[in-house]
C-alpha positions in Angstrom: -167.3 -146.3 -31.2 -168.9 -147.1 -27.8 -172.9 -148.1 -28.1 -174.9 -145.4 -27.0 -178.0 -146.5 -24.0 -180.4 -146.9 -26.8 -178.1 -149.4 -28.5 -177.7 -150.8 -25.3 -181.1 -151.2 -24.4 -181.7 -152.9 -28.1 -178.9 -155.3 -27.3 -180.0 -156.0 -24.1 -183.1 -157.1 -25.5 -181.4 -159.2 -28.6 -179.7 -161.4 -25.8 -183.0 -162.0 -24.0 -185.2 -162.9 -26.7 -182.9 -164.8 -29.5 -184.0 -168.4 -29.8 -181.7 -171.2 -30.3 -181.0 -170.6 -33.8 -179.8 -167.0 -33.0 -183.3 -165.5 -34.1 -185.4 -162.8 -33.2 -188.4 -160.9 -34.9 -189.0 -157.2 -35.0 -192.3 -157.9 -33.8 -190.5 -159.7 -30.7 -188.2 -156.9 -30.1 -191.1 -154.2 -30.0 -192.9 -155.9 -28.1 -190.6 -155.7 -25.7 -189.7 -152.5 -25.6 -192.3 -151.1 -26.1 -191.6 -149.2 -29.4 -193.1 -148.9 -32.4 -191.9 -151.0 -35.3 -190.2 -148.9 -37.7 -188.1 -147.1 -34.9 -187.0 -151.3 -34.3 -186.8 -151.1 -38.1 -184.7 -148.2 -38.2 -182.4 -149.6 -35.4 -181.7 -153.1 -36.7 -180.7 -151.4 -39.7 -178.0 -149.3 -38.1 -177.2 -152.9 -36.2 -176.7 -154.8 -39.6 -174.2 -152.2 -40.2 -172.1 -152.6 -37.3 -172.4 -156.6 -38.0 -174.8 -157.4 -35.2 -177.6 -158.6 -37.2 -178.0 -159.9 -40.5 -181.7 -157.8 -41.4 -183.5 -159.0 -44.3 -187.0 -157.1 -44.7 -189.7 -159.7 -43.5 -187.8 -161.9 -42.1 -186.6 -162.9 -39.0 -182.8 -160.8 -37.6 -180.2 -163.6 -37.0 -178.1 -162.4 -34.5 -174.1 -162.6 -35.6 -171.2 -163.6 -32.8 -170.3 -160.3 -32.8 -174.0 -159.1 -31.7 -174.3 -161.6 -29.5 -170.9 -160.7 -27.9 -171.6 -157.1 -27.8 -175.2 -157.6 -26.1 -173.5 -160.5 -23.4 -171.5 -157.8 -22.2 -174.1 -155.1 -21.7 -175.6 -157.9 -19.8 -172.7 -158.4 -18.1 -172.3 -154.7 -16.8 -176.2 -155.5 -15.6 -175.3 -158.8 -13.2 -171.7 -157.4 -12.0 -173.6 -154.5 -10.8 -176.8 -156.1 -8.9 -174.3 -158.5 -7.4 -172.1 -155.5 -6.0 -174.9 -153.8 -4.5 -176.1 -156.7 -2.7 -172.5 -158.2 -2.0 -170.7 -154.8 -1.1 -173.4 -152.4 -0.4 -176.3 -155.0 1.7 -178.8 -154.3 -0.8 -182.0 -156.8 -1.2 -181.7 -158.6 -4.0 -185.4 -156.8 -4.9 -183.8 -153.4 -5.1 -180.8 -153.8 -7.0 -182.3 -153.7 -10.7 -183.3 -149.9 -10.9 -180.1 -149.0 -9.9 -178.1 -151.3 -12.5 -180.2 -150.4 -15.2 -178.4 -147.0 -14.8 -175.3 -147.9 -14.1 -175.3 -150.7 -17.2 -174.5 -147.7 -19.6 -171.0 -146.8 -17.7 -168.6 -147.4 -20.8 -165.4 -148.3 -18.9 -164.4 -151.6 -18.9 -162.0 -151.4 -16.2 -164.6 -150.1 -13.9 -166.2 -153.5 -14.3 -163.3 -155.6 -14.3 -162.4 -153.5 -11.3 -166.1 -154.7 -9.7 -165.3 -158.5 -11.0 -162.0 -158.2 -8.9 -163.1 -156.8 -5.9 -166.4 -159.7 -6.0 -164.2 -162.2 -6.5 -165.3 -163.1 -10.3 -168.7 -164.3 -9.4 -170.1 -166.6 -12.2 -174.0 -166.0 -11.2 -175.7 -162.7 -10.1 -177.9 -162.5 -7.2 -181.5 -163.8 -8.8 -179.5 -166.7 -10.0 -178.8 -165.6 -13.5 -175.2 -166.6 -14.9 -172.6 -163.1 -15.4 -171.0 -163.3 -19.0 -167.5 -163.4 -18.3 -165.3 -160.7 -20.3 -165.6 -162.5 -23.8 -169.2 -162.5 -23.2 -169.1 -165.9 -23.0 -171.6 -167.3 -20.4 -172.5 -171.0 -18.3 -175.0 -173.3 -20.0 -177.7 -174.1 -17.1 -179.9 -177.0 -17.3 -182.8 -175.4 -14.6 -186.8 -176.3 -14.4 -189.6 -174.3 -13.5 -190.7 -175.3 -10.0 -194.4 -175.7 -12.2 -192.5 -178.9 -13.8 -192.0 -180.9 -11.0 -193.7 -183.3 -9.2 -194.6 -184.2 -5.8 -192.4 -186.1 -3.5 -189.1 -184.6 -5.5 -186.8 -182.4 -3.7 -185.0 -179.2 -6.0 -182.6 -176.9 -5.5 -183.8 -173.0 -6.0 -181.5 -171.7 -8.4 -182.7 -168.9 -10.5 -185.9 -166.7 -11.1 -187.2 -165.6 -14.5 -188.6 -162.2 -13.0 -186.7 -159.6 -11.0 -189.8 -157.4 -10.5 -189.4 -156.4 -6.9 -192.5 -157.2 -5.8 -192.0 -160.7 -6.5 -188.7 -160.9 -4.9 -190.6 -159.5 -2.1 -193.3 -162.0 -2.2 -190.6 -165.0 -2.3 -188.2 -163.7 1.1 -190.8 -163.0 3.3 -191.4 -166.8 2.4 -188.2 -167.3 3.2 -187.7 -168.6 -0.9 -184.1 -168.0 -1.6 -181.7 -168.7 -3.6 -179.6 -172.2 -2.7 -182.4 -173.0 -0.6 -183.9 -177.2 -0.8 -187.2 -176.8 -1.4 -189.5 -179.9 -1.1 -192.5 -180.6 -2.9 -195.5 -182.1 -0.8 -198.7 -181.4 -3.2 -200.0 -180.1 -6.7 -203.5 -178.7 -6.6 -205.4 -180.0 -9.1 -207.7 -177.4 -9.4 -205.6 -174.3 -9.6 -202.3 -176.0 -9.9 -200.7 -174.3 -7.1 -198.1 -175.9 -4.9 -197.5 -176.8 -1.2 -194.0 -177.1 -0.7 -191.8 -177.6 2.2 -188.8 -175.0 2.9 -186.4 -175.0 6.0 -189.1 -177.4 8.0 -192.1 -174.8 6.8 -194.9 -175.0 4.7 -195.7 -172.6 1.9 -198.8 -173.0 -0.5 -197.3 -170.9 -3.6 -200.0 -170.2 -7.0 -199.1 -171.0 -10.5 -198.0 -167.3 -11.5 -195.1 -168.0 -8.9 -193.9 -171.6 -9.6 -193.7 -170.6 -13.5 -191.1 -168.1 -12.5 -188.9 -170.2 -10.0 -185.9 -172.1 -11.3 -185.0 -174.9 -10.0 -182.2 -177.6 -10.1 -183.2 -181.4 -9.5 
């Protein structure tokens, strides 16, 4: 049986929050959804029964390959969709995640492998973030926060951490986009905000923004 958008949205949030050792809290996972615990409770229940989770009462949920599968390729559906509207329908890249959180819950697979096709199998979406590929297997990136990084160095912008669009907004009408060298001139001691050097222009960006740019050295 197909997942339902609920179960969707619960795995989409399982693949975003599981640490390292394949863990996540219920605390964690209301948080970010905003719901209150026992509904989370209730969920991760019906989860341990499909073999998603193992769920132990007061204890962190350990994710199982099968969960972690099964919430790669909601997020797959996600990323083949944003990069679609920007590559085949000349969306901004800041108004593409509305529409693919609807379109995420379409339950035909060949629709999507249709979408993969026709884009050419794209392995990154258009903020930068790797597409699972049909086994829900996804690229290992090794990326820094543009906050990491020092003066004088010169870094590839590769990925955001935030798709809100008015932060996607903020970053092209600085012309900040993805691919682009960006060049590191100054740290500001006092605020920690950074001057940096794009296409032969000079940008002063704060703290809240260089936290949520990705970068490759």
């Amino acid at each position: 049986m197909k997942a339902t958008l609920t179960e969707e949205n619960y795995l989409k949030a399982l693949f975003h929050l599981v640490d390292s050792e394949s863990k996540v809290t219920i605390n964690e996972l209301s948080k970010f959804l905003s719901v209150k615990m026992p509904s989370v409770n209730n969920m991760m229940k019906k989860f341990a029964d499909k073999n998603w989770v193992i769920y132990e009462t007061y204890k962190p949920l350990i994710v199982t390959e099968k969960g972690r599968r099964e919430a790669a390729l909601v997020v797959r559906k996600h990323r083949l969709t944003e990069m679609f509207l920007v590559k085949k329908m000349n969306f901004g890249w800041e108004n593409v995640h509305e529409i693919a959180e609807q379109l995420e819950h379409v339950h035909s697979t060949l629709f999507f492998d249709k979408m993969d096709e026709i884009l050419d199998h794209p392995k990154f979406d258009p903020h930068g973030e790797p597409i699972p590929d049909k086994d829900g297997n996804i690229i290992a990136q090794d990326l820094q926060k543009l906050s990491s990084c020092d003066p004088g160095e010169t870094v590839i912008f590769a990925s955001v951490t935030l798709s809100d669009d008015s932060f996607l907004n903020y970053l092209t009408e600085r012309n900040l986009l993805l691919n682009k060298k960006i060049k590191i001139l100054k740290i500001e001691s006092f605020d920690k905000s950074v001057t940096v050097e794009v296409d032969g222009k000079q940008e002063i960006l704060s703290r809240k923004a260089t936290d949520k740019i990705l970068v490759k050295r």
